[in-house]
N, C-alpha and C positions, 0 to 999 in steps of 0.2 A: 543433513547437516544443519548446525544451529544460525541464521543469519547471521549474517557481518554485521548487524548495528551494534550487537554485544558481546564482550566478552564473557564468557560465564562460566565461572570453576565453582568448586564446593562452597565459595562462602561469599566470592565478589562478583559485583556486573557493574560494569563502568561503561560509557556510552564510549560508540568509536573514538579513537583520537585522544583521549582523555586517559590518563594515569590510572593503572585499578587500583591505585591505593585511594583515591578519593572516594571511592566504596564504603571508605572505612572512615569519611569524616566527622560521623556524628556519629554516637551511640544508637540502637535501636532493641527495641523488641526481639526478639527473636521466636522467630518460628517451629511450631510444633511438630511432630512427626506424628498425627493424626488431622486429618485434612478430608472434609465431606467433597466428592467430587459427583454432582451429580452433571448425568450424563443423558442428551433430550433428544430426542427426531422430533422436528418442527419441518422436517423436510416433506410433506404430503405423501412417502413414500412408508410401504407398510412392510420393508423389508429394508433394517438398517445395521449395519454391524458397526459396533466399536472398537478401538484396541487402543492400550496403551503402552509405551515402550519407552525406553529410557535405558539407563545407568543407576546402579545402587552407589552409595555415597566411597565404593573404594575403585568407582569404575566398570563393573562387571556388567556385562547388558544386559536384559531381560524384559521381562513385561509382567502388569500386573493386572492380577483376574480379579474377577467380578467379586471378591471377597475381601479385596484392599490390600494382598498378600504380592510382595516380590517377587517373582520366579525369575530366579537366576538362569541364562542358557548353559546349554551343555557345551563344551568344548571337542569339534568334532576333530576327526581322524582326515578327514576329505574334503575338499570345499563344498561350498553350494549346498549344504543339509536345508533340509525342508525344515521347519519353527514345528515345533507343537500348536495346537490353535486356540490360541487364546481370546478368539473373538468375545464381545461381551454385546448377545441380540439386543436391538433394541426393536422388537415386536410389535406392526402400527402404530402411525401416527400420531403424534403426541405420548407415544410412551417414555420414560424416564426410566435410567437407573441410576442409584445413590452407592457409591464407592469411595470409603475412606481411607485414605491413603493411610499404612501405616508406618510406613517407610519413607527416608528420602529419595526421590529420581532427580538425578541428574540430566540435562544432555537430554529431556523428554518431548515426547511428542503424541497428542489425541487424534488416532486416526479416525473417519469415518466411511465406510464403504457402501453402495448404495446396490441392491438385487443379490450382491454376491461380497462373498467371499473374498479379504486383501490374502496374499501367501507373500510369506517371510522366508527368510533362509536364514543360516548362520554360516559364517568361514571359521578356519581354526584360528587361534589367537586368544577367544574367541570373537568375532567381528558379528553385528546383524549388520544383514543385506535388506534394506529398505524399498520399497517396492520405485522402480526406477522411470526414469523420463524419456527412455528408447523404446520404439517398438518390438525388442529382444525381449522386453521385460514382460514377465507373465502376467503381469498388473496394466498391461497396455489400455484394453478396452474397457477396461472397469472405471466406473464412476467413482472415485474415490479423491480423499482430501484430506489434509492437517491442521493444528497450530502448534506451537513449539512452548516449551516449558520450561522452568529448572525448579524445583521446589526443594530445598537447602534448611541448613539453619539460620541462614540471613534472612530470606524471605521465598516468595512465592514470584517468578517473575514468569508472565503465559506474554506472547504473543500470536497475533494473525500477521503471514507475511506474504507478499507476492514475489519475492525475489525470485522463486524457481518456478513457480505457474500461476495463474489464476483459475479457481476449480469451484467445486459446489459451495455454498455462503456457511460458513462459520461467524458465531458472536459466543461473546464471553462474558461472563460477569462476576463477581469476588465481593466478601466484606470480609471487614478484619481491623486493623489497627489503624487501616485507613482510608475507611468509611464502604460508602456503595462505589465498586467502579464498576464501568460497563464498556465494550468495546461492539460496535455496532456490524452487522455483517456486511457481505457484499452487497450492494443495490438488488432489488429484483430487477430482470432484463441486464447486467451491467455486464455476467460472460460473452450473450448474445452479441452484444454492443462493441465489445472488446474485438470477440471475433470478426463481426463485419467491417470491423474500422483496419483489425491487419490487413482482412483481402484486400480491401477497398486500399491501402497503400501499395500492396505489393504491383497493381494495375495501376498507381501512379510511376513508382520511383523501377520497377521491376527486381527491386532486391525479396530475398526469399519469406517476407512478413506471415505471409501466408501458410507455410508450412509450420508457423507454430502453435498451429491449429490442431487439436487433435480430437476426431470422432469416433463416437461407437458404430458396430456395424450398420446402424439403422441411420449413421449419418448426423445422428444431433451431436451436437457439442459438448464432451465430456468436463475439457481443458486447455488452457492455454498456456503454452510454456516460454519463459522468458527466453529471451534472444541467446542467451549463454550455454542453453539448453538442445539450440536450431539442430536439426538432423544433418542442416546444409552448412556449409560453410559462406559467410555472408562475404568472406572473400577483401575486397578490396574499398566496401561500400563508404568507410572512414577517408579514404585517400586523399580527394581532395580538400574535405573541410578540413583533414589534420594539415594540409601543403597549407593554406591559406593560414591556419594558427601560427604555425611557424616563422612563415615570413614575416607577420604581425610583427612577433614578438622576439622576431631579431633587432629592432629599434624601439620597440615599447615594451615596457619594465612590465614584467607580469609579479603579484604580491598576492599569494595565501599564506592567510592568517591560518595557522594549526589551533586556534582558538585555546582556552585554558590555560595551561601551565609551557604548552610547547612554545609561546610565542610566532612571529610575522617572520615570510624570508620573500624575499624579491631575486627574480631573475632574467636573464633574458635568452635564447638561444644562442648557442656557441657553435658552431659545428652544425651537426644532427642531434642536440641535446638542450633542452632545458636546464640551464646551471642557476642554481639558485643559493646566491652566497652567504658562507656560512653553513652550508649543510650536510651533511655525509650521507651520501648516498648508498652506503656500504658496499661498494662496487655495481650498484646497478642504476645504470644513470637514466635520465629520462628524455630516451628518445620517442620516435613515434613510435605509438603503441598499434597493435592489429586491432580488426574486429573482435577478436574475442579475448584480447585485454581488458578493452574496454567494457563488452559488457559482462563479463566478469571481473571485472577491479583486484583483479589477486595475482597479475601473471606478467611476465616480461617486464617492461619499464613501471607498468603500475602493481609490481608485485608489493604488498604490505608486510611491514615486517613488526607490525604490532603498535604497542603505543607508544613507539619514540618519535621523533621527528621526522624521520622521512617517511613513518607510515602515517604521518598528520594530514601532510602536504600529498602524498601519493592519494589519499582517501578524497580527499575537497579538487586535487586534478582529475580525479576520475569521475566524480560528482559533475564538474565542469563540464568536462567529455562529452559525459550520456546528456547531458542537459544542451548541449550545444550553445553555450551559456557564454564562452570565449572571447567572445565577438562580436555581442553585442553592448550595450552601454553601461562602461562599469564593469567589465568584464575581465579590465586587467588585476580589479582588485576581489577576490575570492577569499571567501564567501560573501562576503557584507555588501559587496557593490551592486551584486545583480539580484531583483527582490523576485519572487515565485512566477511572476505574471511573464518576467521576459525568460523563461525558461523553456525548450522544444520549439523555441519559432522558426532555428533555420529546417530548411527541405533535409538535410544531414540531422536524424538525431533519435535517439530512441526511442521511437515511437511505439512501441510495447509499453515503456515506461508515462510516454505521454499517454496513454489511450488508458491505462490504469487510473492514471489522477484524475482522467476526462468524466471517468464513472465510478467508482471506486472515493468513498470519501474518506476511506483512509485505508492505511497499509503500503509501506514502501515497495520500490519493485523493482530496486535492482540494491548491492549492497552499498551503505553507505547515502542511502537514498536521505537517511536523516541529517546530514550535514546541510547547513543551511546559514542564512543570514542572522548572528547574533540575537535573541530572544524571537525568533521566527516561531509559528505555531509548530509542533511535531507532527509531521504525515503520518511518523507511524499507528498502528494499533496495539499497545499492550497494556496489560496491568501488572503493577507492582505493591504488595505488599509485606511488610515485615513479620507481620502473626494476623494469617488468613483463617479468619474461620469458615469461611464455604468459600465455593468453584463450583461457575458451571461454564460446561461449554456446550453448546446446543449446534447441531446441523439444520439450516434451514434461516428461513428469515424470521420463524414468529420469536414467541415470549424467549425471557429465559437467556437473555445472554447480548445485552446490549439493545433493543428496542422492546416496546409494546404494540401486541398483535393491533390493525387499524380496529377502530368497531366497524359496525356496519356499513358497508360501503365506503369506508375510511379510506386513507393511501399515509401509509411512512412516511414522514416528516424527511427521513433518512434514506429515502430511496432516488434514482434521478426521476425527476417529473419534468414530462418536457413539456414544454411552453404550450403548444398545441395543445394538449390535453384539458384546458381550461372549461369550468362551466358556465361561464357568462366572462361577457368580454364589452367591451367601449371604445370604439376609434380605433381598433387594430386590424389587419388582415395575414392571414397566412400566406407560408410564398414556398419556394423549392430552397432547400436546406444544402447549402455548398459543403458544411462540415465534412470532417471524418464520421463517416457512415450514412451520409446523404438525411434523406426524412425530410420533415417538415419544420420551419421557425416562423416566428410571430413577428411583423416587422410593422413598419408602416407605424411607429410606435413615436407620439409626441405629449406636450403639457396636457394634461386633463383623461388622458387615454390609462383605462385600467383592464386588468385580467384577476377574473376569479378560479380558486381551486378549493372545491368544498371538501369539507373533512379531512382535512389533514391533519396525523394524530402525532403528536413529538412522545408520545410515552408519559414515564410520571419526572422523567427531568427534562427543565430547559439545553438545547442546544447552545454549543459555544461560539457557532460561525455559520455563516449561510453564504451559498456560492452560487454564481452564478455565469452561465456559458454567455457571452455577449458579446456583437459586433457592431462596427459603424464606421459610417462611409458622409458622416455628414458636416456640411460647410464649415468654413474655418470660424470662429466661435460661436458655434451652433454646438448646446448642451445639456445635460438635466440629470435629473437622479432619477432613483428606479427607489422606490420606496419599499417596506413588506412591512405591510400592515396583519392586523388580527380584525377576523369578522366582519368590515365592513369598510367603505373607500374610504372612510375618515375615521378607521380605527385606530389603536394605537401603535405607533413606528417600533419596529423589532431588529430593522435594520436596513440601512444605507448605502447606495451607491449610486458614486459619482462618475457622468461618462459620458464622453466624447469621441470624436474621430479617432479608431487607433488603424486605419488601415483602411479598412473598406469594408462593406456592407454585409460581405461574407469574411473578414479576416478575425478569425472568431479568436477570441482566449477565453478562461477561466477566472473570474474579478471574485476576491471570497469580500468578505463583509463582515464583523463581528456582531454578534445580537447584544444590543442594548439594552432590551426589554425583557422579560420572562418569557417561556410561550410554553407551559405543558398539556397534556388532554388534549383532545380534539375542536378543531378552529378552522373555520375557512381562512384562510389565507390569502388575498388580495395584492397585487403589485400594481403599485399606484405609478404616475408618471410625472414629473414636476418640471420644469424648467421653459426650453423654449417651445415657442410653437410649431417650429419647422421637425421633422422628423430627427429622432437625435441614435435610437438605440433599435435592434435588433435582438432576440432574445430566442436561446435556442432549448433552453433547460435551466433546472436551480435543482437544488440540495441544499440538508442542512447536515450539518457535523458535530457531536458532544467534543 
């Protein structure tokens, strides 16, 4: 299925929540129905297959071969027919193939498979059967992975999404009517991470994190499938955080704004329901939702019924939800009240979707993950263009679809670099790392104390944010910034952060930072320390983000 942040028919994509006629506010370019699709293994593996599938522009499924050409399916007799194989090899490492789309695909998706062979099916109707997220599915132990497309005559719109798993690193990249875009891949190390952070919950809270893990027979880490996905039923895990929402806000006015044209509705518990006046619920009211309303935002109280108003307010309540966003400050008013950083801090909260944005510098992970605070940056990863003249999408982390390979002993700009990892360092010590997934941080951090990481490559564009994991446990106005310099301790500032006590010395969050300054090509990179003398900050990792 195509994520929930867009609607997307033959000619419009309107973001959640939003009217699709705003699709249509301005005039555009439109889009050609020949389209270079070049297709890259950057993955180190010398066995890659590709495939591509979709819908032709009157709906009918298919996939198209290594020639640019549509192959419509056959419409069977029986369920479950096996697909013809439309694999398209892509033979050692760094090989490419160039595919130009002669057609439009709707409703599309680049798969890539790694040693082996993806298998398809068709139902009659006809339906494709998509390689599934159960163990029943024949696709289980295979390494395999997506992004999602629709290529129209509006435009070209690809994204990378985690809402149904996190798997091997895709990036993308487009020019066209406007400009170079690029969309960067997963972190190197960031499934790894992702993985050890569920088990490492499931042995806090004892709810089932851990099972949405999933391994090849040899035990490494294929995939991780978003909570909506779980084999297990997570049961009753919401129970209490939802008892304590509740109560809240049987006395305090809770207020989502549907942002855009839906306008603001305020309400407060009636009964077992959230009534929010002035709104029609079309008969389904919003009571407490299950486990798996919530992490699927489509079902019971939070079922959405598109882009009217109650699917405005059902989209930014369930946003709240996974965010566990409710209840803390500013939480009566949704979206605008609660900014990124108070998002996932109670012990209740989706932490699949936290441990995504922990390492992952972009790509939503549950649907509707892009709702946010009024001009907020987008989590997601896509490109949009009106008249594209190339596409690529590459498996792996090198060139070719949102970074440049590091040089020589280089490290991604764009990948997480933890703290520890530094080549030279001044006034700091390493200590045992409390986070999700344990490790090692860099603490013992005051005025004058710097960390160096050499060669770090940002590629041929400047990044647009840089983030960092940080905690602190220090006296009451006890302060300082975390500077990020280029080259040298008194190089020039790239970006900023200010910070203080938020909790304790292990109560880590994510602080992002906007870059002020350029920074492309290869640079050591320096985190300088400024403020007081007494220790002020803790530092467990940074990234950077286009």
């Amino acid at each position: 299925m195509l994520s929930r942040r867009t609607f997307v028919t033959a000619g419009l994509v309107a973001a959640a929540g939003a009217p699709l006629w705003s699709a249509l506010a301005a005039p555009r370019a439109r889009a050609a129905a020949a389209l270079p699709l070049t297709l890259k293994n950057n993955s180190g593996s010398g066995t890659v297959y590709a495939y591509i599938s979709g819908a032709d522009s009157s709906g009918w499924p298919g996939f198209v071969t290594a020639d640019g050409r549509f192959q419509r399916l056959p419409n069977p007799s029986s369920p479950v027919t096996p697909v013809p194989d439309y694999a398209i090899p892509l033979t050692g490492s760094g090989a490419q193939v160039t595919v130009t789309l002669t057609d439009y695909v709707i409703g599309g998706r680049v798969w890539f498979s790694v040693d082996r062979k993806l298998q398809f099916f068709v139902n009659p109707g006809p339906g494709l059967v998509q390689p599934g997220l159960t163990a029943a599915d024949p696709n289980w132990q295979t390494n395999w992975t997506f992004c999602e497309f629709t290529y129209n005559s509006a435009n070209l719109y690809a994204n990378i999404s985690y809402v149904d798993m996190v798997a091997l690193p895709v990036s993308m990249a487009t020019t066209g009517a406007a400009g170079a875009q690029a969309v960067s891949p997963l972190p190197d190390g960031a499934l790894g991470n992702i993985a050890d952070g569920l088990r490492a919950q499931h042995n806090a809270d004892g709810a089932p994190w851990d099972r949405l893990v999933v391994t090849d027979a040899s035990g490494k880490v294929v995939r991780v499938l978003a909570p909506g996905h779980s084999p297990v039923d997570f049961g009753g895990y919401w129970t209490n955080y939802l008892n304590a929402v509740w109560d809240h806000y049987r006395t305090t006015p809770l207020t989502i704004n549907g942002q855009g044209a839906i306008g603001s509705y305020t309400g407060t518990v009636n009964g077992d329901a959230i009534v929010f006046a002035g709104l029609n619920t079309n008969g389904v009211p919003f009571t407490k939702p299950s486990a798996a309303d919530i992490f699927g935002c489509a079902s019971g109280p939070l079922y959405n019924s598109g882009g009217d108003a109650r699917g405005a307010v059902a989209a930014r309540l369930a946003a709240a939800l996974n965010r566990s966003s409710l209840l803390v400050a500013g939480g009566g008013n949704q979206p605008d009240g609660v900014a990124p950083a108070q998002y996932y801090r109670d012990a209740t909260t989706n932490h699949y979707a936290r441990l995504v944005h922990q390492h992952a510098s972009i790509g939503y992970a549950f649907p509707y993950d892009d709702v946010g605070p009024t001009g907020a940056q987008p989590v997601d990863g896509h490109l949009q263009d009106p008249a594209p003249t190339s596409w690529t999408v590459s498996l792996g982390p090198g060139a070719g679809g949102g970074t440049t390979p590091p040089g020589s002993g280089g490290t991604s700009a764009y990948s997480t670099i933890q703290a520890e990892a530094y080549n030279a360092q001044s006034g700091t010590q390493n200590e045992s790392c409390g986070d999700t997934g344990g490790g090692v941080d860099v603490g013992w951090i005051a005025n004058g104390d710097w960390l160096k990481y050499a060669r770090v490559d940002f590629g041929p564009s400047s990044p647009r944010q840089f983030a960092a994991r940080l905690a602190s446990g220090a006296a009451a106005g006890v302060s300082g910034a975390l500077l990020v310099r280029l080259d040298s301790v008194s190089g020039p500032v790239i970006a900023e952060i200010d910070f203080a006590n938020n909790g304790g010395w292990q109560q880590w969050q994510t602080v992002p930072a906007n870059i002020v300054g350029p920074a492309t090509g290869v640079h050591d990179v320096y985190l300088t320390f400024s403020g007081s003398s007494a220790d002020f900050v803790n530092v467990n990792w940074f990234t950077f983000t286009r």
